[in-house]
FIKOLNU-308310 format. One record per residue: x, y, z of N, C-alpha, C, CB in turn. Coordinates in steps of 0.2 Angstrom, whole numbers, plus 5000, padded with zeros to 4 digits. Atoms other than C-alpha are relative to their C-alpha. Glycine has a CB too. Example, Ala and Ser with C-alpha at 12.3 -4.5 7.8 and 13.67 -1.06 7.14 Angstrom:
2
500449945000506249785039500450065000499550005006;499649944999506849955036499650055003500250024993;
END
This chain:
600
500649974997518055965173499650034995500250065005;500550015003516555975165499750094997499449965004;500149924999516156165157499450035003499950044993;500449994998514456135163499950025008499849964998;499750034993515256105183500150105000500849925000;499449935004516356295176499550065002500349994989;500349965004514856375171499650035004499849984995;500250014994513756335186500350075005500249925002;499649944995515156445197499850045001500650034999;499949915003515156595186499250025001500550014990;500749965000513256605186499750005009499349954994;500149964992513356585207500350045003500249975005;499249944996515056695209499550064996501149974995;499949935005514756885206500650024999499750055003;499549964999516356945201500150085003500349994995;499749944999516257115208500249985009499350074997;500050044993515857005226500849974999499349945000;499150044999517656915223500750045000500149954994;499649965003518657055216500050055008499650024992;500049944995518157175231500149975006499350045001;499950044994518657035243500750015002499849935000;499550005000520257075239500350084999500349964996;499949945000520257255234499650064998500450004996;500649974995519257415239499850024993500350075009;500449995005518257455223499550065000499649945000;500449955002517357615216499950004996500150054999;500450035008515857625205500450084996498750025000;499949975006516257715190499349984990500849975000;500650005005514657745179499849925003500350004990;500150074996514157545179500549965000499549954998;499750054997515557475182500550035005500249964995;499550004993517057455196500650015000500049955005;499350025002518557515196500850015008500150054991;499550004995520257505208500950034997500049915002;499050015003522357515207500149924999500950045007;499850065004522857375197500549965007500450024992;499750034994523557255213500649964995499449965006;499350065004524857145198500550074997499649924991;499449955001525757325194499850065003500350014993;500149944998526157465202499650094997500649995001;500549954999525057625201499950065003499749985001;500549964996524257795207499350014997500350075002;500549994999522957815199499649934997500050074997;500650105000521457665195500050004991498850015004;500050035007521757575178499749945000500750004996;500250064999520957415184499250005001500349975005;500750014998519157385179499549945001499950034997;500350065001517957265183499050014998500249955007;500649975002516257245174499649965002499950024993;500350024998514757185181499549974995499850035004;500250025006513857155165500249944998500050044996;499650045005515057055157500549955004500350054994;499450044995516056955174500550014997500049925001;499449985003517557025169500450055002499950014995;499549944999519057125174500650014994500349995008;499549955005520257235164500450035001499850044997;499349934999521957335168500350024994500849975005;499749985008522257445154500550045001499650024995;499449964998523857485163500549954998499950025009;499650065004524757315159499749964999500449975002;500350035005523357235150499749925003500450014994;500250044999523157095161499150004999500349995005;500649975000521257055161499749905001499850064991;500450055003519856905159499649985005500549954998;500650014996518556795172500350025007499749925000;499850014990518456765192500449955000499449985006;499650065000519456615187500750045001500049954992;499749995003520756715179500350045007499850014993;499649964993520856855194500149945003499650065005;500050044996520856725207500849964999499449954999;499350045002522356615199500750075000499849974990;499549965001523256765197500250035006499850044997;500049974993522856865213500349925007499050035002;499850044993523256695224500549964999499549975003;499450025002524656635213499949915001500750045007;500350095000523656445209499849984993499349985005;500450025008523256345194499349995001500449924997;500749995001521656325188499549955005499849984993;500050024996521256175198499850015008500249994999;500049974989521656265218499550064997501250055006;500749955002520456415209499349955001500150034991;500950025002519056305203499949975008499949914993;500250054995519156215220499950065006500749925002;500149934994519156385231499550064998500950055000;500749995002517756445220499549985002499850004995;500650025001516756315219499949985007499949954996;500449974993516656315239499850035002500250015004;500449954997516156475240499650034996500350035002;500450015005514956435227499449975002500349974995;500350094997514156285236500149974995499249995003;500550085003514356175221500649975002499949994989;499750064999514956025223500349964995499749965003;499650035007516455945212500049944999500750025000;500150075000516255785205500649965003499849964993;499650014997517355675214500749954994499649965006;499350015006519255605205500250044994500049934996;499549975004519555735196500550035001499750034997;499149995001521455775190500150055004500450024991;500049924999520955965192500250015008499250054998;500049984991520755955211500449965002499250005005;499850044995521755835216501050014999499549904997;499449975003523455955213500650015006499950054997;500050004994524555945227499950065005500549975000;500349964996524256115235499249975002500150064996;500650015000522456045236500349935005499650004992;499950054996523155895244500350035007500349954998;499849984995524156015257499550035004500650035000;500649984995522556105261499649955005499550014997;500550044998521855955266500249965005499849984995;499750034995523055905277500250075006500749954996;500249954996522856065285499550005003500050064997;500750024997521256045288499949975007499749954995;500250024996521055905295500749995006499749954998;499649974998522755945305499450015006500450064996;500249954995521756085313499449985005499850064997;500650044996520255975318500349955005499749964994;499550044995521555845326500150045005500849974997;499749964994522155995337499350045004500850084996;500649974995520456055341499749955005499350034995;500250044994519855905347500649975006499649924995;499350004993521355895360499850045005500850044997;500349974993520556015370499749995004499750045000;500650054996519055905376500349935001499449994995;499950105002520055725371500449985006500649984992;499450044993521555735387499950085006501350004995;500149954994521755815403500550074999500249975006;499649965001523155925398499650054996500549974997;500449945003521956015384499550035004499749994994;500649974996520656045396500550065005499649935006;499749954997521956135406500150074993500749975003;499849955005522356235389499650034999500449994995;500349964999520756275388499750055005499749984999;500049934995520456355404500550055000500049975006;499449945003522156445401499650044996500749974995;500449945005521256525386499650045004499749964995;500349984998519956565395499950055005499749974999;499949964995520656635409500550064996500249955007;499849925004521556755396499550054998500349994995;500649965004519856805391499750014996500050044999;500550025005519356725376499549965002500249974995;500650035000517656665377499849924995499750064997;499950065002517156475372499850034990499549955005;500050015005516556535357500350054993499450005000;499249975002517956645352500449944997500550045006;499650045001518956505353499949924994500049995006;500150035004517956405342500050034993499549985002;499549955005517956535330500550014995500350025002;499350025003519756545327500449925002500450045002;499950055000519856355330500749995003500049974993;499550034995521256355344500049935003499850045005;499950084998521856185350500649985001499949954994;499450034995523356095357500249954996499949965007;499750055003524655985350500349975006500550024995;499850034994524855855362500949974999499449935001;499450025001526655815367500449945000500350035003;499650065001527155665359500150014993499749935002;499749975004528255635345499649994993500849985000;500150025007527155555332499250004998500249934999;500850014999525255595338499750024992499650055007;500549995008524755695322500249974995499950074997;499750035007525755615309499849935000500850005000;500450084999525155445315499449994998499949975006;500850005001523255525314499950014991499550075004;500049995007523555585295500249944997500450054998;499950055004524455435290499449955000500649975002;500750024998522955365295499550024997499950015007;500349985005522055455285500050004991500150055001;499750025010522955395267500550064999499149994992;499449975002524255525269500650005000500150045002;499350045001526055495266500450045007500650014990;499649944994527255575280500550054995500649955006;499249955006528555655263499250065002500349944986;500549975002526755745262499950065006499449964999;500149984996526655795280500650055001499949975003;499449945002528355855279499750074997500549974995;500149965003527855955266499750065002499849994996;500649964998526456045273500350045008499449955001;499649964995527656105287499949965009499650094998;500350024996526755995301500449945005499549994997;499650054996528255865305500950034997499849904996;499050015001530255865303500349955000500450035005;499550085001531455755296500350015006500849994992;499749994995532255675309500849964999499649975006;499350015000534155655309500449935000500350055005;499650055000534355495314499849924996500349995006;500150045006533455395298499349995003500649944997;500650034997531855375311499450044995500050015008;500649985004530155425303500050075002499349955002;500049925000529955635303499449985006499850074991;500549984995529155695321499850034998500150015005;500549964998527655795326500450085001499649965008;499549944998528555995324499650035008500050074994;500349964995526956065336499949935006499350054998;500350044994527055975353500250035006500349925001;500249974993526556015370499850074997500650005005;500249945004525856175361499450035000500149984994;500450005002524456285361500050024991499850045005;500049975007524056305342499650054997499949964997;500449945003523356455332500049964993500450085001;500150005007522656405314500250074996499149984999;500049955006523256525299499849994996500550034998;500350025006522256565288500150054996499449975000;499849975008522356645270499450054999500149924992;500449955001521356785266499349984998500350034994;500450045001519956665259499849955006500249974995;500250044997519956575276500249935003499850014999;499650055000520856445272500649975003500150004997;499450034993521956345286500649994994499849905005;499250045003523956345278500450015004500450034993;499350014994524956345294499750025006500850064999;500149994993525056345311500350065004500149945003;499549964994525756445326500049955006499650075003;499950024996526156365340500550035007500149974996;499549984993526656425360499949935006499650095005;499950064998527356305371499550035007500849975000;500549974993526056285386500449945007498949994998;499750024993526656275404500949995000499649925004;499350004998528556255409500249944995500249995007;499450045003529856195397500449965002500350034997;499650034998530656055401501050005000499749954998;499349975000532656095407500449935002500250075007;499450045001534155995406500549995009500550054994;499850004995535155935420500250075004500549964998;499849944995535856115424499450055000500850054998;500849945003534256205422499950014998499850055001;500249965008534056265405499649975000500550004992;500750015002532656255398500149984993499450065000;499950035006532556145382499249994996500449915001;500449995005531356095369499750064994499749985002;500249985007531256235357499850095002499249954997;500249945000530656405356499450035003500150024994;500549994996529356495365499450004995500050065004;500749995006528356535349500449944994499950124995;499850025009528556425332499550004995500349914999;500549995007527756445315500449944994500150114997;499850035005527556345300500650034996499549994997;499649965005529056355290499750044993500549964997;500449995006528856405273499849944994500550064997;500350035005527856295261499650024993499649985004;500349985006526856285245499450065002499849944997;500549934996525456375255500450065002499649985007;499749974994526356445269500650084996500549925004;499549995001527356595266500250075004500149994993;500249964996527456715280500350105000500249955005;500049935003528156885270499450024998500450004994;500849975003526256875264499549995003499849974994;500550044999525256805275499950075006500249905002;500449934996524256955287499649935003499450094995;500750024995523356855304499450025001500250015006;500749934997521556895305499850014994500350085005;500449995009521356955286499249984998500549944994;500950015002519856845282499650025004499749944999;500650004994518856895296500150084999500249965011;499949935001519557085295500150054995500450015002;499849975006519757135277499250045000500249944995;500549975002517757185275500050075005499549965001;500149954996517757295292500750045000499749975007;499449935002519757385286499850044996500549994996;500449965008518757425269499350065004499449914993;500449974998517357485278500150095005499749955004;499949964995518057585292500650044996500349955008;499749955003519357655278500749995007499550095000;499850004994520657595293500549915002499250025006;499850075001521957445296500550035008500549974992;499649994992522557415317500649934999499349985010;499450045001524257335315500549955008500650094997;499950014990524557225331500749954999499349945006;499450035002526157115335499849905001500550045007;500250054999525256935343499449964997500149995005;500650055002523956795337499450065007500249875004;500549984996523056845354499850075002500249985006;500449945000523157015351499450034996500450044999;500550025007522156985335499249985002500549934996;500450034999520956885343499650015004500149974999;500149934991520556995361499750054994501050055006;500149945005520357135347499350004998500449994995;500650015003519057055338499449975004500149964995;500450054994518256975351499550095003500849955009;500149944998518057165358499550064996500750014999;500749955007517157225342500650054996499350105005;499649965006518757305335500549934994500850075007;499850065006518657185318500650004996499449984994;499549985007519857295308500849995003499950114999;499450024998521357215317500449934998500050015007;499750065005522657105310500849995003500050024989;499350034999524557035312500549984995500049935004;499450045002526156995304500049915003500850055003;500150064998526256795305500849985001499549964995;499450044998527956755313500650054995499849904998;499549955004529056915304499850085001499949994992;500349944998529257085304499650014995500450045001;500249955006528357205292500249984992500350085001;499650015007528657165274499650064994500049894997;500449975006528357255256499449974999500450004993;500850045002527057115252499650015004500049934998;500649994994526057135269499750094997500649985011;500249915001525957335265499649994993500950074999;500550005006525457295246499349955003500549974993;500550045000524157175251499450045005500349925004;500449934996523357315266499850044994500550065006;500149945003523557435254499249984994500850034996;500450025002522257345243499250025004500349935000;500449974996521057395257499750085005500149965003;500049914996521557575266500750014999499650015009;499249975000523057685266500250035006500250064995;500149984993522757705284500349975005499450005001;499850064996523857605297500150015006500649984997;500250004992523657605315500649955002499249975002;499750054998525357525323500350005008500549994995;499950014993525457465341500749985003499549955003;499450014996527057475350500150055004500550014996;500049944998527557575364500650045000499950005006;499249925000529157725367500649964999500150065010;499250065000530357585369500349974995499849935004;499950015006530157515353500150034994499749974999;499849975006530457655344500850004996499850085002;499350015002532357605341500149944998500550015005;500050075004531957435336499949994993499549955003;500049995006532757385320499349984995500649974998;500550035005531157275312499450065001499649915003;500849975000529757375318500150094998499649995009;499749955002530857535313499949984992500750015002;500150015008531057465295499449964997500749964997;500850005002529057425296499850064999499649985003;500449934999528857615297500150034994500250055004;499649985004530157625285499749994995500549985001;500250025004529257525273499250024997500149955001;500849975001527357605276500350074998499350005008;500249925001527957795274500349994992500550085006;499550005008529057745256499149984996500849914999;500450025002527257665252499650045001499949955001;500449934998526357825256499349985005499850064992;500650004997525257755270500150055004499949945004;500149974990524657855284499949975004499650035002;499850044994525457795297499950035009500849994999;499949974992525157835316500249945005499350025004;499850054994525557745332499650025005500950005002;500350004996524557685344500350005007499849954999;499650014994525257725363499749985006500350065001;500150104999525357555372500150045008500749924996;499849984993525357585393500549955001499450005005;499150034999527157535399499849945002500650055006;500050044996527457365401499549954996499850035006;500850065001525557295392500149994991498950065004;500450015010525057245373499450005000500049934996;500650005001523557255367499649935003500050014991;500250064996522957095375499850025005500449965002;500149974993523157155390499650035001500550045003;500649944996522357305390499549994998500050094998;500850005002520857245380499649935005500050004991;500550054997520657085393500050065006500249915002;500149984994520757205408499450074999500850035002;500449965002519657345397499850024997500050015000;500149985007519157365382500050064997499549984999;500049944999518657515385500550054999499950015004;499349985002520457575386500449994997500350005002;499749995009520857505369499850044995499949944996;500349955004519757615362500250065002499350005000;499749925000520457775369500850004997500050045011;499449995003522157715365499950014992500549935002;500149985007521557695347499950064999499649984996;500449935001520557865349500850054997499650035009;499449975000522257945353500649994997500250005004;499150005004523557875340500050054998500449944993;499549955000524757985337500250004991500749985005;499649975007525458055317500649975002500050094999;499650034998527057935318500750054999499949944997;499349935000528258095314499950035005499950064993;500049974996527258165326500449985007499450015000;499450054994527758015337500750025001500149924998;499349994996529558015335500150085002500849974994;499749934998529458215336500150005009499450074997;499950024992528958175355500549995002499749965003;499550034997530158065359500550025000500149954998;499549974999531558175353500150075002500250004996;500149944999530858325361500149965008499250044997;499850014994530758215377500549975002499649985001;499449994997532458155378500650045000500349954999;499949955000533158305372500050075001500149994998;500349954995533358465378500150054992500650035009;500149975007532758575361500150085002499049984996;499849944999533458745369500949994999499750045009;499149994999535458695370500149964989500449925011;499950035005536558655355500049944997500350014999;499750074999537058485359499149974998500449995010;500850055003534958445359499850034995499350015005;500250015006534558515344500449974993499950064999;499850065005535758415335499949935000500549994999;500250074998535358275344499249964996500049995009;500650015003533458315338500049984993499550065001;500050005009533758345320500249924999500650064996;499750085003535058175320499349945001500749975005;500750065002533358065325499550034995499550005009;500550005005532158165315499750024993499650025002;499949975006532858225300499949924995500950044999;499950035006533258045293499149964999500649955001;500750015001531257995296499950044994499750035006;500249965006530858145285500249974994500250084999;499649995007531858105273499949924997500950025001;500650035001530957935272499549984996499950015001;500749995001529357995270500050024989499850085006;499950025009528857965248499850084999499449924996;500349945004527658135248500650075001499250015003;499549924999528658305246499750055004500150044992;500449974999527258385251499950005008499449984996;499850004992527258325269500650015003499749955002;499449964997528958325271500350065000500449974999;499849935001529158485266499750035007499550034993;500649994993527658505281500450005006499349945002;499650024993528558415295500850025000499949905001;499449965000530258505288499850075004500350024991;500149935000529358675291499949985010499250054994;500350014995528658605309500850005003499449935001;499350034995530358545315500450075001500649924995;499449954999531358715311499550055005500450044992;500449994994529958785321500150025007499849975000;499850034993530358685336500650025002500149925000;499350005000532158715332500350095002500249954993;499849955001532258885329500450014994500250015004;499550045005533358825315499650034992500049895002;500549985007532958895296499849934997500350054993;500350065006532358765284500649974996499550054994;499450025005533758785273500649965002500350084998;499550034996535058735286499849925001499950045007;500450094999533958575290499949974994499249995003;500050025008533758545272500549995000499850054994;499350015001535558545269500349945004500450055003;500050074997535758425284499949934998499750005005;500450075002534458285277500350004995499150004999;499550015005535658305262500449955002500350064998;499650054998536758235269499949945003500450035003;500350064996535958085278499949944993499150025005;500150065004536257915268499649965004500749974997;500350054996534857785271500149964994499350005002;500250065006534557615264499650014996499849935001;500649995004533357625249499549955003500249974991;500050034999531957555253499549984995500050025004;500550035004530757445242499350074997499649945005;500749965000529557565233499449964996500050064995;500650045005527857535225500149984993499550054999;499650025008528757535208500349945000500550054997;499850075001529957415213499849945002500550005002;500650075000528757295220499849984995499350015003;500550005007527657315205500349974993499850084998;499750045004529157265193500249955003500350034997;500250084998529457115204499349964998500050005008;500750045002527657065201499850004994499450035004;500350005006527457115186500349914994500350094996;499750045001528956995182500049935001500350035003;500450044999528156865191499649964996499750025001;500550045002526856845183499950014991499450035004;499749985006527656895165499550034998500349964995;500349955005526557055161500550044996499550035003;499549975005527057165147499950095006499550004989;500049934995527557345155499350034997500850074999;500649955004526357475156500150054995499750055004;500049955005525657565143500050085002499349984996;500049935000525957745140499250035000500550024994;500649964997524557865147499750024991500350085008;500150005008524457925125499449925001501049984994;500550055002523757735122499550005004500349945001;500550014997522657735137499750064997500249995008;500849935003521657905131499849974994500250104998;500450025006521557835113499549975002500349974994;500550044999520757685121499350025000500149965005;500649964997519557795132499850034995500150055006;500149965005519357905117499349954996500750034996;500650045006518457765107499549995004500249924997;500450024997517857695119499350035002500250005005;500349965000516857845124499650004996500250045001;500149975004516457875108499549964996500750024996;500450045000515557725106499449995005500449965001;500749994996514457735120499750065000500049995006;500149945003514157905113500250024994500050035002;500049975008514157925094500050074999499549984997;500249905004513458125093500750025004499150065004;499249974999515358145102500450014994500449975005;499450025004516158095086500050084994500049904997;499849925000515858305082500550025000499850045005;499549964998517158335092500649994999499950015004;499650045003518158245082500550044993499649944998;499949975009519158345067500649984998500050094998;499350005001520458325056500749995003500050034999;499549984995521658405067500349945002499850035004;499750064995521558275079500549935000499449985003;499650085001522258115070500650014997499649944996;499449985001523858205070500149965008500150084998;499950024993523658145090500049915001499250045004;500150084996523457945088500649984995499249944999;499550055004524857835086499949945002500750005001;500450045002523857705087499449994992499750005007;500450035009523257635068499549995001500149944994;500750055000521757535075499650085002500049925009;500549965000521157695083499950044997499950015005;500149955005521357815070499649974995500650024997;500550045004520357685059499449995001500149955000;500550014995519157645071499450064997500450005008;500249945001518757825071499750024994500350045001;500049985010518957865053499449954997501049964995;500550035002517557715049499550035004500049935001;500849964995516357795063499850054998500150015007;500149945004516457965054499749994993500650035000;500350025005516057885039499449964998500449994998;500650035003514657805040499350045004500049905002;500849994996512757855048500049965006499249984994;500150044994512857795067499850055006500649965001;500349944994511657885080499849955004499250074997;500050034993511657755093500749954999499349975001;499550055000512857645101500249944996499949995003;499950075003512357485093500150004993499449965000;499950015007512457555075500850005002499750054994;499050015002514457585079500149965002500550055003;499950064996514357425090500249964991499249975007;500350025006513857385071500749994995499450044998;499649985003515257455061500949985003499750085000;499450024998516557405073500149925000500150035007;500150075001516057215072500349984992499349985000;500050035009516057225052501050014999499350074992;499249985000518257315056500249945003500250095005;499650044995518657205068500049904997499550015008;499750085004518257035056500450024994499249954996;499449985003519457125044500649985001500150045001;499449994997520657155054500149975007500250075001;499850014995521457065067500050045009500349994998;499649934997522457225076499450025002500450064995;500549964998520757295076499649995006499750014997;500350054996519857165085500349995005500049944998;499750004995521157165098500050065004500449994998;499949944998521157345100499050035003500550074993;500549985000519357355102499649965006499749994993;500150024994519357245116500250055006500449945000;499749984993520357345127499550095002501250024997;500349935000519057495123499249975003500050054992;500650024999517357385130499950045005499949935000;500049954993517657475149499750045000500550035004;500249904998517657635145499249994996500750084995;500650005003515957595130499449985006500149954994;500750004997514957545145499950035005499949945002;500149984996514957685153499450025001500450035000;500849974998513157765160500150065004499649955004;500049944997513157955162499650044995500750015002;500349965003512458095155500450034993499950055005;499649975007512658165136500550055001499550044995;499749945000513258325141500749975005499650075004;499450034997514558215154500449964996499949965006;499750035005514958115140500650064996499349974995;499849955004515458255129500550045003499450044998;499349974995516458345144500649955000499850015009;499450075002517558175143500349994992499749915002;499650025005517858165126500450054998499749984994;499649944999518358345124500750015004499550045004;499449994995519458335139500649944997499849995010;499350045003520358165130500350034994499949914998;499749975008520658265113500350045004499550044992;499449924999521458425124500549965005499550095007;499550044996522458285135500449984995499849945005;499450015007523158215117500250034998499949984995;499649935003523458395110500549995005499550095001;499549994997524358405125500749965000499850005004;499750055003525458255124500349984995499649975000;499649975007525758285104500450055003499650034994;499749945002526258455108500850005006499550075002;499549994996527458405121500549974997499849995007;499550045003528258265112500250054993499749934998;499649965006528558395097500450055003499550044995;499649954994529358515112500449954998499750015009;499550034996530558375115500649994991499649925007;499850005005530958365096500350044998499749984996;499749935002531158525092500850005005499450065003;499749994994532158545108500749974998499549975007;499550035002533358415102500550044994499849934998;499849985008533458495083500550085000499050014995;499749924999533758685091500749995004499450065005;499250014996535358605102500349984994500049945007;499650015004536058545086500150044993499849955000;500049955004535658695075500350045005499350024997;499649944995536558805090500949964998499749995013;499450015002537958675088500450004992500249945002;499749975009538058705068500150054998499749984995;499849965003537958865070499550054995500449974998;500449975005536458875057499550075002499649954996;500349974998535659035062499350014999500450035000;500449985005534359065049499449925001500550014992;500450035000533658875053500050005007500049964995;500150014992533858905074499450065000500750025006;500449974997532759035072499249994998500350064999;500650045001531358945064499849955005500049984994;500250044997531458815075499950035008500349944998;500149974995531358925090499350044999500550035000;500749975002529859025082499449935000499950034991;500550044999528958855082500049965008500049954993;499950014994529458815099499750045005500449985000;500049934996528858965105499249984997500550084999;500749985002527158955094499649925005499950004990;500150064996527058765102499750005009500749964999;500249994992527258805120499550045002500650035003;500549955001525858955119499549955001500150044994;500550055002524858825114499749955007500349954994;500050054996525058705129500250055007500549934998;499949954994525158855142499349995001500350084998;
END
């Protein structure tokens, strides 16, 4: 591919526009920054710069174009990138080239037109015509339905695989793509979706990689009545696209208005999803054919920490949608629950009234608060027998929950209720063994793993960076710079760095832009380290805000030294107690004491 074809993109693509399609972005001076979505985090080390198309995590140092996030964030080579840009670029790629023609790029494309085969089924036979009025008599609207490209797989065994091959696609291909099944007795792999209404899934970008499929009208039964052919619902398996631990229903249509609304409605079906939006409530989305997973939560969390989940009283003992709760409060969303009227789903109530989806949302519930209900209403919280029965449901919840701070809250609420001290109930949750569940950390070193970044750096390296950085886009800070201080870097580049900037005449940025150019053809090391400090140099704030940040990284590195000479000391005075040397415990106690003062 031509760099001129490359180059074209990047001058249609904004990257701050690509980057915030995936994760919810704050300005910072001019530029944007987030929690690094390839490792775990709390606070934002991931920046992206509008000036320069570029992003930076100077948490584990990943970094580089909209190529580079994209490939990364959606797990593709350069090729499935260039070809998912340059669509939504409008350029057009010249035609045979290697890059695009990889086979994920060929299983899109047999998704594609897949989904176009099953659209036109609705108009093409009498059967779809029925499945369109089904639809519509559920209350999607014709151009709902167009929309989300709903369509029928008619039931025979070879209709779509006949229309693709027909297209110059191999059937091994179709296979692949999840849309046929070997068949057992050496005959050509059948059609998987037949007699089927179909639901298109699509990828955060929009992109068709699987189907859904419900069978429509009565299943055909077997001599004694059973009902045969297959399952009520089926989903693509798992494929090179396809992979339904990651995949959220609804996403590309719902991702701008979660970010907006600060807010994610957690539903259970295709049709709840799509009633929803139909409705005006855009911020609603699905699991595709599973329960709740880590990666579905990290992928929301990209957008709000906010989770809205629809089930009613019944399913509060169900194990999946139990160990979805399980896996939002470990991930410190805020979780509520939506309470569903007996009997209905969100479907329901929103074809019968829209209106009455919105008071149910109005009224979710705090999900601690939830089960507190539930175990207030089947037990009796005045006898013994029910306050153990309360605590056994809602101690192991707390104990759950990642923040200390709130469980501490909903500890104090509950002995309350109970009458019960704290301490008692404390002791109890002691004793309650759960499964571990996935945290943000262990996610983070799965991903990181992945995608072989180096761990993160220590919060030390990250201030030197900021320190320069700063220091660079404001020179008259490097005052506040003395001696002292380059007892604080253990980083060479940036004690250097510094140490040339102090020594020469530089009363604006460009002359130190100047001086750091002439270090950096030197030295390699330097050149390297002088990259990771461009972010913070383009910041745009006030002198005196400037000056409040450099200040506050030299008293954050005091701090940081002084603690790490605590922990030296600390070693040196436990092994002067075990020799005995009195005369040198008591020096190193005097400077451990003069140390700590210091960082009081």
């Amino acid at each position: 591919m031509s760099d001129l074809v490359i180059q074209q993109i990047k001058d249609r693509l904004n990257i701050v526009e690509v980057v915030s399609g995936y994760l919810k972005l704050e300005k910072t001076g001019i530029n944007l920054r987030a929690r690094c979505p390839f490792h775990g985090e709390k606070s934002a080390s991931f920046f992206v710069s509008p000036t320069r198309q570029s992003f930076k995590c100077f948490g584990c140092g990943v970094g580089g174009s909209v190529f580079d996030f994209v490939m990364k964030m959606e797990g593709i080579e350069f090729g499935d990138a260039l070809r998912l840009l340059a669509h939504r670029a409008g350029v057009a790629l010249p035609t045979h080239q290697p890059e695009t023609q990889t086979k994920r790029a060929r299983l899109y494309e047999i998704c594609e037109l897949s989904a176009k085969f099953f659209e036109r089924q609705l108009s093409a036979s009498a059967v779809g015509q029925k499945v369109q009025a089904y639809l519509l008599a559920r209350g999607l609207k014709p151009e709902t339905i167009k929309q989300w490209r709903l369509g029928y797989g008619p039931d025979q065994w070879q209709a779509l695989g006949d229309f693709l091959v027909g297209q110059n696609y191999q059937r091994a291909e179709i296979v692949e793509a999840g849309l046929a099944v070997v068949s057992e007795k050496g005959k050509p792999p059948y059609d998987r979706f037949r007699g089927r209404i179909i639901f298109p899934i699509f990828d955060a970008n929009g992109q068709i990689i699987g189907f859904g499929g419900r069978v429509f009208g009565e299943k055909p039964k077997d001599a004694s009545g059973h009902e045969t052919g297959g399952a009520k619902y089926i989903n693509t398996p798992a494929t090179l696209l396809y992979d339904k631990s990651r995949v959220l229903y609804g996403l590309h249509l719902a991702k701008t208005e979660i970010r907006r609304a600060d807010q994610c409605v957690l539903t259970e079906g295709y049709t709840d999803v799509i009633l929803a939006h139909q409705a005006g409530f855009v911020n609603t989305i699905s699991t595709s054919g599973t329960a709740m997973t880590n990666q579905h939560l990290q992928i929301i969390k990209r957008y709000t920490n906010n989770l809205l989940m629809a089930f009613d009283a019944d399913a509060g003992g169900d194990a999946a949608t139990t160990r979805g709760i399980d896996l939002a409060l470990a991930e410190e969303f805020n979780v509520k629950v939506i309470p569903m009227p007996q009997g209905l789903d969100p479907a329901d109530v929103i074809s019968q009234d829209a209106t009455k989806w919105a008071q149910c949302l109005e009224s979710a519930q705090d999900i601690i608060a939830f089960y507190f209900a539930i175990a207030l209403h089947r037990f009796d919280k005045t006898s013994a027998s029910g306050k153990k029965q309360i605590a056994q449901m809602v101690l192991p919840v707390l104990k759950k929950i990642a923040n200390a701070i709130i469980r501490s809250h909903w500890l104090g609420q509950l002995s309350s209720l109970l009458n019960i001290s704290e301490d008692i109930l404390a002791q109890e949750m002691a004793k309650i063994k759960i499964n571990p569940v996935p945290s943000n950390s262990q996610s983070a070193d799965s991903a990181k793993s992945e995608i072989g970044e180096k761990p993160n750096k220590l919060r030390r390296e990250i201030l030197q960076e900021r320190l320069v950085g700063l220091l660079l886009a404001c020179p008259a800070g490097l005052d506040f710079v003395e001696n002292a201080h380059f007892d604080f870097f253990t980083i060479p580049s940036a004690r250097e760095t510094i140490t040339a900037l102090r020594a020469n005449p530089v009363d604006s940025p460009e002359a130190a832009w100047a001086v750091c150019q002439k270090l950096s053809q030197e030295k390699k090391e330097i050149a390297e380290f002088l990259a990771q400090t461009m972010f913070w140099a383009e910041e745009s704030q006030s002198v005196e805000d400037f000056f409040a940040e450099i200040q506050l990284c030299l008293e954050q590195l005091k701090g940081l030294s002084a603690r790490k000479n605590l922990q030296t000391l600390g070693a040196a005075i436990r092994q002067a107690e075990t020799s005995s040397d009195e005369t040198q415990l008591a020096d190193l106690m005097r400077q451990f004491s003069q140390i700590s003062k210091e960082i009081i």
